[in-house]
PLY file of the C-alpha trace (Angstrom):
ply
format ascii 1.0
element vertex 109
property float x
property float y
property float z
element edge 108
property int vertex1
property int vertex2
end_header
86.11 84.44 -190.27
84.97 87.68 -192.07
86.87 86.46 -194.98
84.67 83.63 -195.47
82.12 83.97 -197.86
78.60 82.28 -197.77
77.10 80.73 -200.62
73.71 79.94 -200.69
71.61 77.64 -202.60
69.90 80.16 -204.74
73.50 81.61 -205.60
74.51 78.11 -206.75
71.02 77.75 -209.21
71.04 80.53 -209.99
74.82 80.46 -211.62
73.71 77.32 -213.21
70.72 79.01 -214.50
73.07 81.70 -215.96
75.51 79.32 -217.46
72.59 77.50 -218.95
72.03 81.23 -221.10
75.36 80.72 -222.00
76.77 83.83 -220.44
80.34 83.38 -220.11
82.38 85.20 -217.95
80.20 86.42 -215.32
82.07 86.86 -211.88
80.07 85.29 -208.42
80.55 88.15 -205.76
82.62 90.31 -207.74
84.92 92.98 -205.97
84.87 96.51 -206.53
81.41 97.30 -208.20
79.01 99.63 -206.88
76.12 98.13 -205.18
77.95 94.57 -204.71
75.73 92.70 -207.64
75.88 88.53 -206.93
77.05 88.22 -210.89
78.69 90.78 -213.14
81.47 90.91 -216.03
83.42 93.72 -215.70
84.37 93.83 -219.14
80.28 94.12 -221.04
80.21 95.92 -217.88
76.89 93.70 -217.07
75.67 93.39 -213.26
72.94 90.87 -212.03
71.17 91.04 -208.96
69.02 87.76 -208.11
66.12 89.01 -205.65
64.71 86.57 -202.86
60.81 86.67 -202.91
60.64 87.11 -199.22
63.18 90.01 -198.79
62.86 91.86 -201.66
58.99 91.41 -201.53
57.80 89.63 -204.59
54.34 90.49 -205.60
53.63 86.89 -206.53
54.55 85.31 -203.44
55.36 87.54 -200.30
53.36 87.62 -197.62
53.86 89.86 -194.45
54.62 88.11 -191.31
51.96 88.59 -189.09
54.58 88.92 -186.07
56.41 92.16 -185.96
54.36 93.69 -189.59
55.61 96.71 -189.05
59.37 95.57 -189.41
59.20 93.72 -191.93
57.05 95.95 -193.91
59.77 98.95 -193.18
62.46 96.49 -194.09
61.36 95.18 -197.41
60.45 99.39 -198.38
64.57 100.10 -197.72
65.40 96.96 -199.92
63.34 98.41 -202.50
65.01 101.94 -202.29
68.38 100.78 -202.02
68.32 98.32 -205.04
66.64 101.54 -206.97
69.23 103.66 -205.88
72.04 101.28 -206.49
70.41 99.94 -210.04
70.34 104.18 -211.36
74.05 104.37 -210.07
75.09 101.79 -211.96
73.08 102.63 -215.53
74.43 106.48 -215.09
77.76 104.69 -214.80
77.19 102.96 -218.01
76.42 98.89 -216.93
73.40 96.96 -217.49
71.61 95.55 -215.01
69.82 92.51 -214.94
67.55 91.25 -211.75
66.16 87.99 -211.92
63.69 86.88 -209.46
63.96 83.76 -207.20
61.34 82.07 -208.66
62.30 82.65 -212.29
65.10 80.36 -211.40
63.51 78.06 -209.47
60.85 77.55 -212.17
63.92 76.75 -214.68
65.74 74.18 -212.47
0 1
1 2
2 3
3 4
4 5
5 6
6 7
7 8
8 9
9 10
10 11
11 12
12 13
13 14
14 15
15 16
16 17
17 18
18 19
19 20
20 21
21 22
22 23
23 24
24 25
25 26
26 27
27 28
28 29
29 30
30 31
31 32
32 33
33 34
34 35
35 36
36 37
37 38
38 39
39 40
40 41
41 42
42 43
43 44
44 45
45 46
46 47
47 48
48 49
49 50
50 51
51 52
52 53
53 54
54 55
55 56
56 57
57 58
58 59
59 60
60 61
61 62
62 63
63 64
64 65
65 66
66 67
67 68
68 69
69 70
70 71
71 72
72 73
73 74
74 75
75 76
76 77
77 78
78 79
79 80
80 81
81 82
82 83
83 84
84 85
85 86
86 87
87 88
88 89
89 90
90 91
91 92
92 93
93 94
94 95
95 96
96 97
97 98
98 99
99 100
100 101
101 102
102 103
103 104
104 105
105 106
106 107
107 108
């Protein structure tokens, strides 16, 4: 069972949306890279992160919960300093990275 990877809706547009760029070669889930990107090619050494409004706090459309704030708020702060952490790591290690918002791809579909 831990072998089995999820896939989730976004994932799936949000290749499509990729493909539709005409980016070639971009691994879903790769192994092995820092910071565990949802798209990269190892090769251009390119990583792209796709970031969920609600868990990675979009200023156009989160909105705390009003149930358990002070979670959430905590929660979506560590998201934010891991993916900074993880997106310097990578650029000192020479890749590009590329973060595209849920709704960007949404609004493309």
């Amino acid at each position: 069972m831990s072998r089995i990877r999820s896939v989730s809706k976004l994932e799936l547009q949000a290749k499509d949306f990729l493909l539709s760029l005409d980016w070639k070669r971009l691994r879903h889930q790769p192994q092995g890279i820092y910071g565990n990107p949802d798209f990269a090619n190892k090769a251009k050494k390119i990583a792209v992160f796709i970031h969920g409004c609600f868990f990675h706090g979009c200023k156009e459309h989160f909105k705390l919960p009003k149930s358990n704030s002070a979670f959430w708020k905590k929660k979506i702060q560590r998201n934010w300093d891991r993916h900074f952490f993880v997106e310097q790591r990578l650029k000192e290690e020479g890749w590009k990275v590329m973060v595209f918002w849920e709704h960007e791809i949404r609004r493309r579909q």
